[in-house]
C-alpha positions in Angstrom: 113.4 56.6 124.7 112.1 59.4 122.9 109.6 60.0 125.5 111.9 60.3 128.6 114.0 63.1 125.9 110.9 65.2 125.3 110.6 65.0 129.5 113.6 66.0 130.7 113.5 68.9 127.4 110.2 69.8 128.9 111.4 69.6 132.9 114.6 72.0 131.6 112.2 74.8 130.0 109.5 74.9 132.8 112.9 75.2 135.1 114.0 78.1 133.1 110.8 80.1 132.7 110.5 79.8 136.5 113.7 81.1 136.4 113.3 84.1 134.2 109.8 84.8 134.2 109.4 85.8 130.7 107.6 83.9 129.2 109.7 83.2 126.5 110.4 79.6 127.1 106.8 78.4 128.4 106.0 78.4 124.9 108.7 75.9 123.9 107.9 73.8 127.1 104.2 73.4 125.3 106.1 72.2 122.1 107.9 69.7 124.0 104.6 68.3 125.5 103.2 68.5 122.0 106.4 66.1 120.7 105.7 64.1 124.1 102.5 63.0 122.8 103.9 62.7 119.5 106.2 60.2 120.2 103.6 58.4 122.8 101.2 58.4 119.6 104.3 56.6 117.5 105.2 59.5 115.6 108.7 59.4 113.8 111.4 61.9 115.4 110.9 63.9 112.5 107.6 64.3 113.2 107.9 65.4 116.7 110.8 67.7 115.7 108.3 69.3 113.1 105.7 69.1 115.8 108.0 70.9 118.3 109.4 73.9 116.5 105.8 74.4 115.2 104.1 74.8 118.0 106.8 76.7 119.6 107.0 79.6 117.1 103.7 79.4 116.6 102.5 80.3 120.7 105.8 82.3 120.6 104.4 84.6 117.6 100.8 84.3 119.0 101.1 85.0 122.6 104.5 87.1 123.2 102.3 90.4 122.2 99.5 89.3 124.2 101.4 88.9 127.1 103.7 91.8 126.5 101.0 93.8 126.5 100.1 92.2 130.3 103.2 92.2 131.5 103.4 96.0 130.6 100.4 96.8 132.8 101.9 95.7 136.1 105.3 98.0 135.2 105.5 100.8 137.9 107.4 103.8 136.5 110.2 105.1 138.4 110.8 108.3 140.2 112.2 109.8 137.3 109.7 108.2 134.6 106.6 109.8 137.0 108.1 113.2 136.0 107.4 113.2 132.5 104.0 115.3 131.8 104.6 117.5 135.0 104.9 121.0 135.8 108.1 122.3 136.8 109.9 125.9 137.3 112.7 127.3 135.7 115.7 128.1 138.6 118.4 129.2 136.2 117.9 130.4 132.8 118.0 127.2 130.0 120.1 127.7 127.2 120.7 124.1 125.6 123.3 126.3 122.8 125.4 127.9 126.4 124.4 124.1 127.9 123.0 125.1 131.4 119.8 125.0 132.9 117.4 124.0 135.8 114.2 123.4 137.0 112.8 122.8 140.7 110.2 119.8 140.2 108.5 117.9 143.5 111.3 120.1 145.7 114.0 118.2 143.4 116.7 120.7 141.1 117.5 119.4 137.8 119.6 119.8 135.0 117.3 120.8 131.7 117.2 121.8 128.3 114.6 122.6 126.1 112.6 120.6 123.7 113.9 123.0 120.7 117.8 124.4 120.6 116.9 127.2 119.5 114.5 128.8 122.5 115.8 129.9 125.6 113.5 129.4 128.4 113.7 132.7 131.1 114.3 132.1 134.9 110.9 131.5 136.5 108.8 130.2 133.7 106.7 127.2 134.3 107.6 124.4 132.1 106.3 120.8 131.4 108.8 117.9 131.3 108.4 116.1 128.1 111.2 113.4 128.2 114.2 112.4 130.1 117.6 112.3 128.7 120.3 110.6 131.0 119.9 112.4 134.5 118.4 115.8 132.2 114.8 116.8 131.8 114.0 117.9 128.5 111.2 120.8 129.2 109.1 123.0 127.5 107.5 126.3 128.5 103.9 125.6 129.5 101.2 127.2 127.6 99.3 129.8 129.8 95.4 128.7 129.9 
């Protein structure tokens, strides 16, 4: 009986890492087929329990960075997350203490402010985006080479 248990548990995982595509319950699916052949090899259901959560967390701990790490490869960055590191030029004066600004950046106006409250960054100044806050790009004035 126990083997028709660990089946269907396995069946029910593979069905929801299809799913999700995470790869987050694949690893539990292998500790189901670990308890399978458990309980085929006469194990106790303590033992395939034990057997289960261990190599479950185990993969889980093992292989989630490794495939994180994959996963994170294939990411394409938005529009907005392809701006950061690029040049830019300053429309309107930014003053993140007044809270206004701008820059033109691919033929797009944004809001801005500066990386540091306390500069003000002059109309028509180049300016390199450093991070995105919200729907504002947080800028700094480009160093002349």
């Amino acid at each position: 009986m126990e083997v028709i248990s660990w089946l269907i548990v396995f069946i029910i995982l593979i069905g929801a890492e299809l799913a999700t595509l995470q790869l987050v319950s694949i690893w539990f699916a292998v500790g189901a087929l670990g308890a399978l052949a458990a309980s085929l090899l006469g194990a106790g259901i303590e033992i395939q329990l034990i057997i289960f959560i261990a190599v479950s967390l185990i993969l889980l701990i093992l292989m989630k960075p490794v495939t994180s790490r994959i996963m994170k490869k294939h990411v394409t960055k938005t529009n907005a997350d392809s701006l950061i590191g690029q040049t830019g030029k300053v429309t309107s004066l930014i003053n993140n203490l007044a809270g206004y600004g701008t820059v033109v950046v691919r033929g797009q106006e944004w809001t801005a402010a500066s990386v540091d409250d306390q500069v003000v960054i002059e109309e028509g100044t180049n300016v390199v985006i450093r991070r995105i806050s919200g729907v504002k790009l947080i800028v700094e004035a480009k160093k002349e080479e």
